[in-house]
ROGU-496748 format. One record per residue (C-alpha): residue in one letter; x, y, z. Coordinates in nm, 3 decimals, decimal comma, always signed. Example, Ala and Ser with C-alpha at 12.3 -4.5 7.8 and 13.67 -1.06 7.14 Angstrom:
[atom "a" [+1,230 -0,450 +0,780]] [atom "s" [+1,367 -0,106 +0,714]] 
//
This chain:
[atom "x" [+0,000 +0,000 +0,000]] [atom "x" [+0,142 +0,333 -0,094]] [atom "x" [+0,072 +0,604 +0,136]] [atom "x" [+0,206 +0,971 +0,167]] [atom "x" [+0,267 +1,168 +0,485]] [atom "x" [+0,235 +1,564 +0,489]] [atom "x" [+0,459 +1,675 +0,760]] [atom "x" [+0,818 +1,554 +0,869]] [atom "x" [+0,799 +1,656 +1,256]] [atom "x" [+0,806 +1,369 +1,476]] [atom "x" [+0,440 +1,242 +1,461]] [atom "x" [+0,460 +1,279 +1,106]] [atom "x" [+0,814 +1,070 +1,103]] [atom "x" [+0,739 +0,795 +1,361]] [atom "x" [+0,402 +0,748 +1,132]] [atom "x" [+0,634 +0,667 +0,835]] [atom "x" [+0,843 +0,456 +1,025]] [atom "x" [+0,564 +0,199 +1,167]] [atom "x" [+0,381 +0,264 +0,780]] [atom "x" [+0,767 +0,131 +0,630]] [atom "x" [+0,740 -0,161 +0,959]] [atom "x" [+0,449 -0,283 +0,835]] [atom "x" [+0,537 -0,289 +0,468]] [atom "x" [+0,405 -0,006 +0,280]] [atom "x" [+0,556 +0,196 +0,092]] [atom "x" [+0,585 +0,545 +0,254]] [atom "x" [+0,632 +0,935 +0,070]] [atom "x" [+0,703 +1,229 +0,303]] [atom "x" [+0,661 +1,554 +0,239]] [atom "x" [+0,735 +1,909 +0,402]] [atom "x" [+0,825 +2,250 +0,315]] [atom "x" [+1,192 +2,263 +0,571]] [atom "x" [+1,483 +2,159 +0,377]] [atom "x" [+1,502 +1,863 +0,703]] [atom "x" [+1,321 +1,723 +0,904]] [atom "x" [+1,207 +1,841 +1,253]] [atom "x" [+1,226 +2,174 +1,145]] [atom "x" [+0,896 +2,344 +1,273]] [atom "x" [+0,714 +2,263 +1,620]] [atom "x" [+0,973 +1,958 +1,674]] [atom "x" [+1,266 +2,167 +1,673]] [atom "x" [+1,358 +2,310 +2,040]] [atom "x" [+1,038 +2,200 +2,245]] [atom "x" [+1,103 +2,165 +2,607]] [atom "x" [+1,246 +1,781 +2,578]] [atom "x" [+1,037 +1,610 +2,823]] [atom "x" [+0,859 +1,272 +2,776]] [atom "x" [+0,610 +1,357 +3,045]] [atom "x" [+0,369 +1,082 +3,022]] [atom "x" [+0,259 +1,139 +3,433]] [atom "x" [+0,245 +1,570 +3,389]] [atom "x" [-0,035 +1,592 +3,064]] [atom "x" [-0,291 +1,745 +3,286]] [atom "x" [-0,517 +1,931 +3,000]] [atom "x" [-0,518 +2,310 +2,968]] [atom "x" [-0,915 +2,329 +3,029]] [atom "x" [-0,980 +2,281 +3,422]] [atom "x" [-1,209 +2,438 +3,618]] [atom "x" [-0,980 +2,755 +3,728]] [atom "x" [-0,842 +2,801 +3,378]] [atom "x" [-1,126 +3,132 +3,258]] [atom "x" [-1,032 +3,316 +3,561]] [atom "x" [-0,685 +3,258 +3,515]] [atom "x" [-0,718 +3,347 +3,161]] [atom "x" [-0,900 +3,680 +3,225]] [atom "x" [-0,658 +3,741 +3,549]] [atom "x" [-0,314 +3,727 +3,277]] [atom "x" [-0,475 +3,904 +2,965]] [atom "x" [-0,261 +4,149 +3,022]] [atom "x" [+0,058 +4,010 +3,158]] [atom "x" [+0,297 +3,955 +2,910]] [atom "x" [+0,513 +3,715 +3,105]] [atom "x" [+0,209 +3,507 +3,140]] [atom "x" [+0,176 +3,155 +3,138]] [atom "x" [-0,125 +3,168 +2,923]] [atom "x" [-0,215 +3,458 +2,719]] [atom "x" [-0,497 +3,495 +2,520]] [atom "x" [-0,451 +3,755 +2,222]] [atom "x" [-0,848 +3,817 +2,102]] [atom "x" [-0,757 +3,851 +1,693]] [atom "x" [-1,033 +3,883 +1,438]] [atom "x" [-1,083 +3,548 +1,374]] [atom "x" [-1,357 +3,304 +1,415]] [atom "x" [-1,142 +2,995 +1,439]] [atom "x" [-0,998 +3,127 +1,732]] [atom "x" [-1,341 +3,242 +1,941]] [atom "x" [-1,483 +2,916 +1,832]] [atom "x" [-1,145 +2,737 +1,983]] [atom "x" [-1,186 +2,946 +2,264]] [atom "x" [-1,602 +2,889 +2,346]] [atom "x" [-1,507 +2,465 +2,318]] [atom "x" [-1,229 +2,526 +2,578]] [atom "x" [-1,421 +2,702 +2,788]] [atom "x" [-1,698 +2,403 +2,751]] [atom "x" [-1,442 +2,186 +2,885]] [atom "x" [-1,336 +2,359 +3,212]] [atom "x" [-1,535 +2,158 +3,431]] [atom "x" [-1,404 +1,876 +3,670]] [atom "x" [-1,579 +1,612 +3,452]] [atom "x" [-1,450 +1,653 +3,112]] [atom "x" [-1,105 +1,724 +3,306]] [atom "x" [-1,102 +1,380 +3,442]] [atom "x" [-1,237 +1,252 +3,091]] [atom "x" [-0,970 +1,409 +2,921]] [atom "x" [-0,675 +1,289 +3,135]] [atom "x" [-0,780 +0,934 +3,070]] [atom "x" [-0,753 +0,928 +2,711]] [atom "x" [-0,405 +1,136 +2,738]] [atom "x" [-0,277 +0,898 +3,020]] [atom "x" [-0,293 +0,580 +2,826]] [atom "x" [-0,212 +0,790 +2,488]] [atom "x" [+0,113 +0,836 +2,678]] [atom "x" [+0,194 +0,519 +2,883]] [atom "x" [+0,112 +0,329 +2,500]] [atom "x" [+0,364 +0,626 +2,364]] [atom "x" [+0,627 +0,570 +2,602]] [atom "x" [+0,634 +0,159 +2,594]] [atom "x" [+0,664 +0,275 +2,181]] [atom "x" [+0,963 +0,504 +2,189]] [atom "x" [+1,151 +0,305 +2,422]] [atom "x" [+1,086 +0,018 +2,164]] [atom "x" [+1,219 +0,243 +1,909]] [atom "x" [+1,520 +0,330 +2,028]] [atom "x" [+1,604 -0,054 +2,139]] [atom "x" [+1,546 -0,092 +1,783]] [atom "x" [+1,733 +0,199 +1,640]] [atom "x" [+1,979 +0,235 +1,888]] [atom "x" [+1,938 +0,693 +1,794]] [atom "x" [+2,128 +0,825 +2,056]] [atom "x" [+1,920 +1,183 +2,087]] [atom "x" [+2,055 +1,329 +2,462]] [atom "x" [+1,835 +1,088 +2,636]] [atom "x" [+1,815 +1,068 +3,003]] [atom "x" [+1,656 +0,849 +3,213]] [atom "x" [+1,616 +1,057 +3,534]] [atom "x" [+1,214 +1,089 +3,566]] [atom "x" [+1,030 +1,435 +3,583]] [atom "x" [+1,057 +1,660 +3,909]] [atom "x" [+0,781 +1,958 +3,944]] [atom "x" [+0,895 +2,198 +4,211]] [atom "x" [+0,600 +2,460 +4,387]] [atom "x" [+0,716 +2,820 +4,555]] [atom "x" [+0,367 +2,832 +4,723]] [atom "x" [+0,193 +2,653 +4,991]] [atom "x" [-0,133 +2,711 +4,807]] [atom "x" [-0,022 +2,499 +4,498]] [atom "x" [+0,147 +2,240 +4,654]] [atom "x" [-0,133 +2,177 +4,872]] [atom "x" [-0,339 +2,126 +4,510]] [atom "x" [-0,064 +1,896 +4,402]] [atom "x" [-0,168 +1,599 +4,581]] [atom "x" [-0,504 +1,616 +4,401]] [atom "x" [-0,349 +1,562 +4,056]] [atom "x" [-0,130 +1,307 +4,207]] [atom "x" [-0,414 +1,089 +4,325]] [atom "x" [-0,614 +1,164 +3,981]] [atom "x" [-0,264 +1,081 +3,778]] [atom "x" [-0,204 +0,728 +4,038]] [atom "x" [-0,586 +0,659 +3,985]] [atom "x" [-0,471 +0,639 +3,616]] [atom "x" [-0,206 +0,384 +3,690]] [atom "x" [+0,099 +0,693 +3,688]] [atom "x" [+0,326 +0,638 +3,963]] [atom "x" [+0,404 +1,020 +4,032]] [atom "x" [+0,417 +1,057 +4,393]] [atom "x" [+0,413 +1,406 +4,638]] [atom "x" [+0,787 +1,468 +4,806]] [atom "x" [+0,894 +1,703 +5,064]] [atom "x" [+1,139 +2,017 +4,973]] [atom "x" [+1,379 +1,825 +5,127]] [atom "x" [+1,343 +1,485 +4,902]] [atom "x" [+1,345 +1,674 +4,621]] [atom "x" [+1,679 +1,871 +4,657]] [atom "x" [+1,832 +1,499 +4,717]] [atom "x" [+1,665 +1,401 +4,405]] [atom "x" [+1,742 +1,737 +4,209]] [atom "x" [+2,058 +1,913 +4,452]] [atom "x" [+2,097 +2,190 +4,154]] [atom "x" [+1,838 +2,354 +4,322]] [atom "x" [+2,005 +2,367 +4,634]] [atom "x" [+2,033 +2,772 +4,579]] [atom "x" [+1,731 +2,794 +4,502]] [atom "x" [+1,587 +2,543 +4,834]] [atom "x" [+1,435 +2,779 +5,071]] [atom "x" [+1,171 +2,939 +4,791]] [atom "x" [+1,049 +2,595 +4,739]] [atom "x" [+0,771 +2,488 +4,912]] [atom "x" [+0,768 +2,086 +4,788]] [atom "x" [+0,691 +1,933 +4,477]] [atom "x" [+0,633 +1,594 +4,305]] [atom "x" [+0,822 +1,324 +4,100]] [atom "x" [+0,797 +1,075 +3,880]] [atom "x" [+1,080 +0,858 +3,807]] [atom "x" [+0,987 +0,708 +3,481]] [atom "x" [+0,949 +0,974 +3,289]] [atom "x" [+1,240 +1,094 +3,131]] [atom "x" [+1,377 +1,337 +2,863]] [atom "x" [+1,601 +1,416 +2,525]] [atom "x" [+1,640 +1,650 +2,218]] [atom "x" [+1,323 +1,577 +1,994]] [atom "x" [+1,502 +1,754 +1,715]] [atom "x" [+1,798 +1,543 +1,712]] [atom "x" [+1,565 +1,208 +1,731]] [atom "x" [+1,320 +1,304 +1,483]] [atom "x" [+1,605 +1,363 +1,192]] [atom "x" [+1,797 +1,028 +1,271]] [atom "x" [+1,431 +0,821 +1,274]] [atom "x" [+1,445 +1,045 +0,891]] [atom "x" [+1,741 +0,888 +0,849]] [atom "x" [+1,665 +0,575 +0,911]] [atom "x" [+1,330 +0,595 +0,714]] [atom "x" [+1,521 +0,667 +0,384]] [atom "x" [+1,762 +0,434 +0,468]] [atom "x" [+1,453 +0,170 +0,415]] [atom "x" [+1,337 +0,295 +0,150]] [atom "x" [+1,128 +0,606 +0,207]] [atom "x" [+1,076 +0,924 -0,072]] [atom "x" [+1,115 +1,227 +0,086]] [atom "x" [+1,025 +1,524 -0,062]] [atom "x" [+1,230 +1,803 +0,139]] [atom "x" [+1,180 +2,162 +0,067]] [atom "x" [+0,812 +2,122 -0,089]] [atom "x" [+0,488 +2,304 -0,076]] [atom "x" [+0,160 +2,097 -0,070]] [atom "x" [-0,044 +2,308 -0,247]] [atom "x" [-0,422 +2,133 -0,206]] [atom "x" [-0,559 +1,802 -0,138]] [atom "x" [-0,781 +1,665 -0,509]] [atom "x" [-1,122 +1,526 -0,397]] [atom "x" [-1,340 +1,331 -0,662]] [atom "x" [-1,628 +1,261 -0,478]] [atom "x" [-1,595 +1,189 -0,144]] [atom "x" [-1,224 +1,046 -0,174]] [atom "x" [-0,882 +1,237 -0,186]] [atom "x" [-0,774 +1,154 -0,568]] [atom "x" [-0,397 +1,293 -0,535]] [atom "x" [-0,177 +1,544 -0,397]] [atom "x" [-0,050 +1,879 -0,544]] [atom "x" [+0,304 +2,015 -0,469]] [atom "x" [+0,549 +2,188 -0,570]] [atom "x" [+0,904 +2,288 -0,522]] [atom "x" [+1,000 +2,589 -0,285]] [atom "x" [+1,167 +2,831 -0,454]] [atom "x" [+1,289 +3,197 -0,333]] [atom "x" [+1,058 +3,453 -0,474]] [atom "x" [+0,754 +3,214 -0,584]] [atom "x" [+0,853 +3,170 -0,963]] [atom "x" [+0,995 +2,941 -1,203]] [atom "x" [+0,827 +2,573 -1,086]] [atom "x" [+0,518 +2,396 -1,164]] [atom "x" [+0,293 +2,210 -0,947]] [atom "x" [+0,315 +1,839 -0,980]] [atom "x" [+0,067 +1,562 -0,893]] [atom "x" [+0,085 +1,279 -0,643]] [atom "x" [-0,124 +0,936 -0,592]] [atom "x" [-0,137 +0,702 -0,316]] [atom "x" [-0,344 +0,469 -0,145]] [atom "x" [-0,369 +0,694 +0,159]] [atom "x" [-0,276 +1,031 +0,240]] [atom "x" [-0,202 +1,139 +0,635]] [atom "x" [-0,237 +1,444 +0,716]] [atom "x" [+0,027 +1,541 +1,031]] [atom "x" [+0,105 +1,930 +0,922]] [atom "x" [+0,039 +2,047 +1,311]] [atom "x" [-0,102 +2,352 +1,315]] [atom "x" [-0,158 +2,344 +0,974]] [atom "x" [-0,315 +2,032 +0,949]] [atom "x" [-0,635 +2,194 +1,003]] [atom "x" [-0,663 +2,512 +0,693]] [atom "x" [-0,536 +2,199 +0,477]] [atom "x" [-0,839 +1,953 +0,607]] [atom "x" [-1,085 +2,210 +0,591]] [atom "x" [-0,988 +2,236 +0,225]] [atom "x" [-1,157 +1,907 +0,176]] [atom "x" [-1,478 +1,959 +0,452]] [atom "x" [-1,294 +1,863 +0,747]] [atom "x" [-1,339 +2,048 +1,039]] [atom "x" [-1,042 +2,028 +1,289]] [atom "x" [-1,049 +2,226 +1,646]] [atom "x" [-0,727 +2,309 +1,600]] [atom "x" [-0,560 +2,645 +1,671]] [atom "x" [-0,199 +2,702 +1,714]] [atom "x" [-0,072 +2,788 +2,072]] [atom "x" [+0,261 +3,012 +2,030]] [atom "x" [+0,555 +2,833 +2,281]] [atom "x" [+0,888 +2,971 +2,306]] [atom "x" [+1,239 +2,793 +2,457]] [atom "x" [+1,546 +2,894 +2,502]] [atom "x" [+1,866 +2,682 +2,484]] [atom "x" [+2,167 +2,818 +2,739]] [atom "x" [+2,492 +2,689 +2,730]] [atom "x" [+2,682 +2,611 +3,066]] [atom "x" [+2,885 +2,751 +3,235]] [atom "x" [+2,915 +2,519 +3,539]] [atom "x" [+2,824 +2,189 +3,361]] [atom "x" [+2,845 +2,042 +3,740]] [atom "x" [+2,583 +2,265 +3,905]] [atom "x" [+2,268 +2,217 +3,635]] [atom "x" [+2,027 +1,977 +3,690]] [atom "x" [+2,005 +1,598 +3,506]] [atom "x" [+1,663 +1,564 +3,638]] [atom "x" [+1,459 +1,741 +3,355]] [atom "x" [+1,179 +1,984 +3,566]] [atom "x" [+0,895 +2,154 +3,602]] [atom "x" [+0,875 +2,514 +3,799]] [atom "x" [+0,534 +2,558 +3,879]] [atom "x" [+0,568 +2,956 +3,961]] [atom "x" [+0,611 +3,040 +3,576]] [atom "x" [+0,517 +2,728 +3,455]] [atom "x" [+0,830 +2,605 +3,261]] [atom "x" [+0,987 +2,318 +3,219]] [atom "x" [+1,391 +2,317 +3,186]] [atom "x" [+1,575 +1,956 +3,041]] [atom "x" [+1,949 +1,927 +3,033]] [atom "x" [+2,076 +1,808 +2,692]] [atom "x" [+2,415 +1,776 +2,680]] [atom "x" [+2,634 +2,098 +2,750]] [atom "x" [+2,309 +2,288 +2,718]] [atom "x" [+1,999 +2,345 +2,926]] [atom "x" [+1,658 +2,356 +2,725]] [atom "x" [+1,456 +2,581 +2,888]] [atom "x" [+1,064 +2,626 +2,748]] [atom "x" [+0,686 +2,691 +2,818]] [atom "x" [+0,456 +2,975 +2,845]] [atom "x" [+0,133 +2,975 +2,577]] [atom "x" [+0,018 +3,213 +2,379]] [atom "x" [-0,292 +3,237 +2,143]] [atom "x" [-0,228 +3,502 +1,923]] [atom "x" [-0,274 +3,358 +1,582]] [atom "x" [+0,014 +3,237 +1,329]] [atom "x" [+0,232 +3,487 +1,463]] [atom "x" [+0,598 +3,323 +1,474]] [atom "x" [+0,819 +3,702 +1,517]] [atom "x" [+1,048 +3,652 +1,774]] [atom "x" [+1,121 +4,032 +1,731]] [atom "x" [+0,802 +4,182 +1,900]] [atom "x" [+0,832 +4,382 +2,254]] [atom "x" [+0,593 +4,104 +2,391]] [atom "x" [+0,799 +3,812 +2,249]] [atom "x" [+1,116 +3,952 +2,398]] [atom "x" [+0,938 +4,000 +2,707]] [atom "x" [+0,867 +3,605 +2,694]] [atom "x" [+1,242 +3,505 +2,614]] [atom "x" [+1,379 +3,712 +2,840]] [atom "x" [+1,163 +3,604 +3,116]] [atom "x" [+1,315 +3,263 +3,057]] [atom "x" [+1,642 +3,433 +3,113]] [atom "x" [+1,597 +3,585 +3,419]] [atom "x" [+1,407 +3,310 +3,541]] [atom "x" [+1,675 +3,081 +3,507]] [atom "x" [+1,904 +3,285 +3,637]] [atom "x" [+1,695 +3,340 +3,947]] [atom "x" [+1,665 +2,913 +4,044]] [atom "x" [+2,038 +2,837 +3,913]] [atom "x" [+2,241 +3,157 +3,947]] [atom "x" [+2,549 +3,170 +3,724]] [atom "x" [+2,518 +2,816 +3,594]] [atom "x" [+2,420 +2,909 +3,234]] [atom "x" [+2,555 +3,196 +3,012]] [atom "x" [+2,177 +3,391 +3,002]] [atom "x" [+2,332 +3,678 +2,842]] [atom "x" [+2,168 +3,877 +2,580]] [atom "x" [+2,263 +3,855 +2,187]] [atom "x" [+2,307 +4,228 +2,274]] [atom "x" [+2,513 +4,139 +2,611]] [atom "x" [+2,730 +3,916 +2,415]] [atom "x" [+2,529 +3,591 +2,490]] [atom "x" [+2,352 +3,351 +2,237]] [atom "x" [+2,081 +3,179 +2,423]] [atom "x" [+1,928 +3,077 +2,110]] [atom "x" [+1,594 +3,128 +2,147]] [atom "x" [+1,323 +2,982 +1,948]] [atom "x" [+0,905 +3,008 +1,883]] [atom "x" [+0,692 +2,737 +1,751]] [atom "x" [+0,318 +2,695 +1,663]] [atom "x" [+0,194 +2,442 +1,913]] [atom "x" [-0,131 +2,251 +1,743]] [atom "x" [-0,370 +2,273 +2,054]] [atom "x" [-0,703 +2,111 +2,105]] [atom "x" [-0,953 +2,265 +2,334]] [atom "x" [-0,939 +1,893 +2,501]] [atom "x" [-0,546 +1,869 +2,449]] [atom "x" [-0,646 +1,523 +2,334]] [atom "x" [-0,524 +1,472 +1,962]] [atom "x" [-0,701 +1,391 +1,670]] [atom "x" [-0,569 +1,027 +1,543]] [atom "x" [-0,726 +0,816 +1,291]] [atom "x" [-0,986 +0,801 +0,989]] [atom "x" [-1,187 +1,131 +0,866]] [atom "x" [-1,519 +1,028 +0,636]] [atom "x" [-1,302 +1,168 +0,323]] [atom "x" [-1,165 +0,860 +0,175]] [atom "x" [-0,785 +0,772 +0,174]] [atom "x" [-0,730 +1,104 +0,401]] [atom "x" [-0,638 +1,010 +0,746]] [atom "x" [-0,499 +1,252 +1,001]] [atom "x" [-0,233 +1,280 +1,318]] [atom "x" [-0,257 +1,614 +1,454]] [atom "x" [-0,365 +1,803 +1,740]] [atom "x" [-0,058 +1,695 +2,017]] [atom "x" [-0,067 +2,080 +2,149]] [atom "x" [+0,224 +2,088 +2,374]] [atom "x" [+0,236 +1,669 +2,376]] [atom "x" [+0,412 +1,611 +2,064]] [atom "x" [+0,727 +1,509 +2,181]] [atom "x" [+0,551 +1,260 +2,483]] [atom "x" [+0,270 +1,101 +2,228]] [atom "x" [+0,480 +1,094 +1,879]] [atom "x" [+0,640 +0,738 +1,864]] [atom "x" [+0,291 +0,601 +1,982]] [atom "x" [+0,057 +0,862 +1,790]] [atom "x" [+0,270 +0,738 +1,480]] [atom "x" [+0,219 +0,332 +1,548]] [atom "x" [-0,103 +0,374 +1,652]] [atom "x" [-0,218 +0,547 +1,302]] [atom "x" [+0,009 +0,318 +1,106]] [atom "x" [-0,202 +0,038 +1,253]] [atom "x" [-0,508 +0,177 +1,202]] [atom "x" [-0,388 +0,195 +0,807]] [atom "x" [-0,316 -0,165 +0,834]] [atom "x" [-0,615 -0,271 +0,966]] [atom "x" [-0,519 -0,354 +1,299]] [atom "x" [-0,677 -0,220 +1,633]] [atom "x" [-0,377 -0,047 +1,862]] [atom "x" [-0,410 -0,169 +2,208]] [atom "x" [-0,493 +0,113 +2,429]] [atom "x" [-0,840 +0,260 +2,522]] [atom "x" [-0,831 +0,583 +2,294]] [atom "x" [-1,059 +0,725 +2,137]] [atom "x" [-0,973 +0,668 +1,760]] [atom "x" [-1,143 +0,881 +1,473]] [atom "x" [-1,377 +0,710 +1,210]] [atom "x" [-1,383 +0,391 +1,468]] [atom "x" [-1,723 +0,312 +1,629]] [atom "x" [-1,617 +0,286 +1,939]] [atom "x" [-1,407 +0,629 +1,913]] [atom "x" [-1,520 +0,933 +2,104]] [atom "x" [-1,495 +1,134 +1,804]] [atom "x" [-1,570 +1,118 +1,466]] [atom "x" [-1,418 +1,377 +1,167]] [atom "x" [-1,726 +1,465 +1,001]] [atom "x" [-1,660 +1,613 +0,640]] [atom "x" [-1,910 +1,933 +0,504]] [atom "x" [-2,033 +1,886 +0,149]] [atom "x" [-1,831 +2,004 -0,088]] 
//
């Protein structure tokens, strides 16, 4: 069976990989001259299967309204003249009850325990050595208020079969001592030590690898143009070659047996194309990658600091430090007075838990913290969108919001056995199957 995949992050990747496993014959396609280029590129590095709770919880509107206006905060909603984004907004809000909260952390749970058992598969397979550590996930609180709420999610997440457990300021500087410094602001935290983390980037392009080593087309620095429907079936694939200034190449046609749609954030303009109707809307992240300066005193237990709501992963002689969400369009500038205010927040943040251990200079300071903005492809559920829309041959993989990295290795085997006709073994709830909680519905067209 020939199938193409539109998108070369890692759920669009790890799809290709299980689609070449199972014997089909696999075409990739994306606009970056590589692989990993887009939302995959500098995300915050943790496989956090036991920290997914969703966005939408019962507090989230009046903590929405309360940060409006702060530009350091965690989430910001920009209100933009656009439908797609009120209509995002009104299902979220639908969702910030303690019902659907609960609903929503069971599908994401086993979504990420099945993910996890995947990639470590993978990489036994592989052998890509990406930065990986093994450490587990530490989330550390600076107020009594939210640690006390901690042990709620703990219970929900070990109802759920996640073995995170509530420790003491004290057991987590023995599990974490970088923080030492930074001890008597924290109030206590959590851990789980399965979780773990790595450079998504760096895995993504050697599972590439890998894929065209077995026989995979990719089509690197390529436009898809529009999906061809006859009927109610996708008929073939237009592209065409990226070129500087938009001139001098034709559009070119391409058939398969199924198309997958994994784009991110722009997996839903190119489904609506066709009649289907994603909730997608892209959620603006930033990161920042420091080198070190004291290589000794930064942490190898990748974090989580509740106060600002980041999470920080060692990789190598660098610490990856990311979060904060912003819904303010397709806006990617890095340039903007309220961007810098985000990246430089990371800075100083930074700075303030592990004081001197990074170089968080400024470019204009004589630093180069690298930092970096990607569209994250959020769901007003944060549950993805896997499986079969009512368009024939189009299938999708999208919707991971700030998850990718956690759910890609399973989000990809799971849709690659869906393909194949095969039922993935995990209670999720697939598109186009009966038993799903959703199903893609497509408009006429």
């Amino acid at each position: 069976m020939k199938t193409i995949v539109l998108g070369a992050g890692i759920i669009g990747i790890s799809t290709a990989w299980h689609l070449l496993e199972r014997g089909h014959e696999v075409i990739v396609i994306d606009r970056q001259p590589d692989a990993a280029l887009e939302t995959s590129f500098a995300n915050a590095a943790q496989i956090s299967v036991s920290y997914c709770e969703p966005w939408a919880n019962r507090e989230a509107p009046l903590k929405a309204l309360k940060w409006m206006f702060d530009k350091e905060a965690p989430l910001l909603f920009r209100p933009q003249m656009d439908w797609q984004q009120w209509r995002w907004g009104l299902q979220f809000l639908a969702q910030c009850n303690d019902a659907a909260f609960e609903r929503n952390v069971a599908q994401i749970v086993a979504l990420g325990a099945y993910s996890h058992a995947a990639l470590k598969d993978l990489v036994s397979t592989t052998g890509i050595e990406y930065n990986r550590l093994e450490r587990g996930i530490a989330h550390f609180y600076t107020d009594q208020k939210s640690f006390d709420a901690a042990g709620h999610a703990v219970e929900l997440m070990r109802k759920h079969g996640v073995q995170r457990r509530l420790v003491s300021r004290d057991e987590l500087l023995k599990i974490e001592p970088a923080f030492k410094a930074y001890g008597d602001k924290i109030t206590g935290g959590t851990y789980t030590s399965t979780d773990e983390s790595g450079d998504a980037r760096v895995f993504t392009q050697e599972l590439a690898r890998r894929c065209a080593a077995r026989g995979a087309q990719f089509l690197y620095g390529h436009d898809v143009l529009r999906l061809n429907k006859i009927g109610n079936a996708i008929d073939s694939v237009a592209v065409m070659a990226c070129q500087p200034g938009g001139r001098g190449k034709k559009d070119f046609i391409l058939k398969a047996d199924a198309v997958v749609v994994a784009c991110g954030s722009y997996s839903a303009p190119l489904l609506r194309s066709v009649g289907v109707d994603l909730p997608i809307y892209p959620g603006k992240g930033y990161s920042a990658t420091f080198p070190l300066l004291r290589p000794e005193g930064a942490p190898m237990v990748s974090t989580i600091d509740d106060g600002k709501k980041i999470a920080m992963s060692r990789l190598g002689n660098f610490l990856r430090v990311a979060g904060t969400i912003e819904l303010n369009g397709w806006d990617l500038t890095l340039d903007s007075s309220l961007a810098r205010a985000r990246c430089h927040m990371l800075s100083r943040r930074i700075e303030a838990i592990l004081p001197g251990v990074c170089d968080t200079r400024t470019p204009e300071e004589g630093g180069n913290p690298q930092y970096w903005t990607g569209l994250r492809p959020a769901t007003p559920t944060n549950i993805p969108f896997i499986g079969r829309t009512r368009v024939g041959k189009l299938w999708v993989n999208a919707g991971h919001g700030t998850l990718g990295w956690t759910h890609g290795a399973g989000s990809g085997k799971a849709l690659a056995e869906l393909i194949s006709g095969q039922v993935p073994a995990m209670n999720f709830g697939f598109c186009g199957m009966e038993q799903g909680h959703r199903t893609l519905t497509a408009k006429a067209a």
